[in-house]
N, C-alpha and C positions, 0 to 999 in steps of 0.2 A: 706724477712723481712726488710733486707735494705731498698728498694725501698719504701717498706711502711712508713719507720719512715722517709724517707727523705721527702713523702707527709705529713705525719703530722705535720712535723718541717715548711713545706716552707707555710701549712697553718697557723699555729701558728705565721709564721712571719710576714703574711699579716693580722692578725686576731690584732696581737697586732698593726701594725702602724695602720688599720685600726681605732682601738679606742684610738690611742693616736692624733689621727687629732678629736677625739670629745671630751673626757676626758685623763685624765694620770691616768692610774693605780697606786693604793695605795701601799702601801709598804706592806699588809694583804694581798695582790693577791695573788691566789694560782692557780697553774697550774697543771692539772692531767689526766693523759692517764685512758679512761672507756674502760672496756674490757668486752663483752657483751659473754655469754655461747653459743653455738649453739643450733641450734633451727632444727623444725621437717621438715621448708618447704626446698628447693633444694637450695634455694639461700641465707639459714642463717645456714649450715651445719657446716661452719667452723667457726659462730663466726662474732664478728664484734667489731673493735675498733674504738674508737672516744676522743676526745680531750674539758675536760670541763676548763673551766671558770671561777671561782669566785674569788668577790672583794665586800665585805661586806664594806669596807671602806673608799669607794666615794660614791656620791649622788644616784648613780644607783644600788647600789644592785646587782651588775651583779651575776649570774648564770647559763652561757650560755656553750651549747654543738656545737662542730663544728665540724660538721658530713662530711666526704668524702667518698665517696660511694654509697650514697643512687642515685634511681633510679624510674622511671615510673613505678609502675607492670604493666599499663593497653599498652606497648610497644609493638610494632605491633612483633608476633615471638617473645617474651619475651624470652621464654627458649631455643632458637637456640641462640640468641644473647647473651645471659649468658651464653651459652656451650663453643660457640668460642669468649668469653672474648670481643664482638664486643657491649654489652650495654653501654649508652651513660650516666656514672656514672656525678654528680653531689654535691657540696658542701652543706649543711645543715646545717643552725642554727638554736637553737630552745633550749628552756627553758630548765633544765635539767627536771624540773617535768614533759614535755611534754614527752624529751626524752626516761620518766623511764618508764612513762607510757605505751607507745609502747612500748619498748624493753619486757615488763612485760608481754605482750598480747601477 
């Protein structure tokens, strides 16, 4: 559990200089851990957490998710490489309405 909060901290920390080199976050910014139910396929049994975004308070409207984890399904050996922890995970940003939506389906 450690190891996981230290990934979502060190993206968190590149996600915010990230957008302070385009905008500065509003003093309404609000930061919040999504914690997704598990789900019925092999590779969402245990759940999934992700890291949203909002900031109603500057020009952009942010409501963004920043997803660690996410992966190719179509990966050559998909479920050998997700058995021995050897899939090649990947960062994701994406609207939360996008986010909800998948995670919903």
């Amino acid at each position: 559990m450690k190891k996981h909060f230290s990934i979502l901290l060190s993206i968190f920390l590149l996600a915010s200089t990230q957008c302070s080199a385009i905008d500065t976050l509003s003093n309404d910014a609000r930061l919040t851990i999504l914690t997704c139910s598990p789900g019925p396929d092999l590779y969402s049994i245990f759940g999934h957490t992700a890291i949203r975004l909002e900031d109603y308070g500057n020009s952009h409207n942010w409501d963004m998710v920043y997803n660690y984890g996410t992966f190719d399904y179509y990966t050559e050996n998909f479920y050998v490489k997700f058995a021995r922890g050897k899939l090649p995970y990947q960062l994701s940003v994406s609207s939360f309405g996008d986010f909800q939506i998948e995670y919903l389906q």
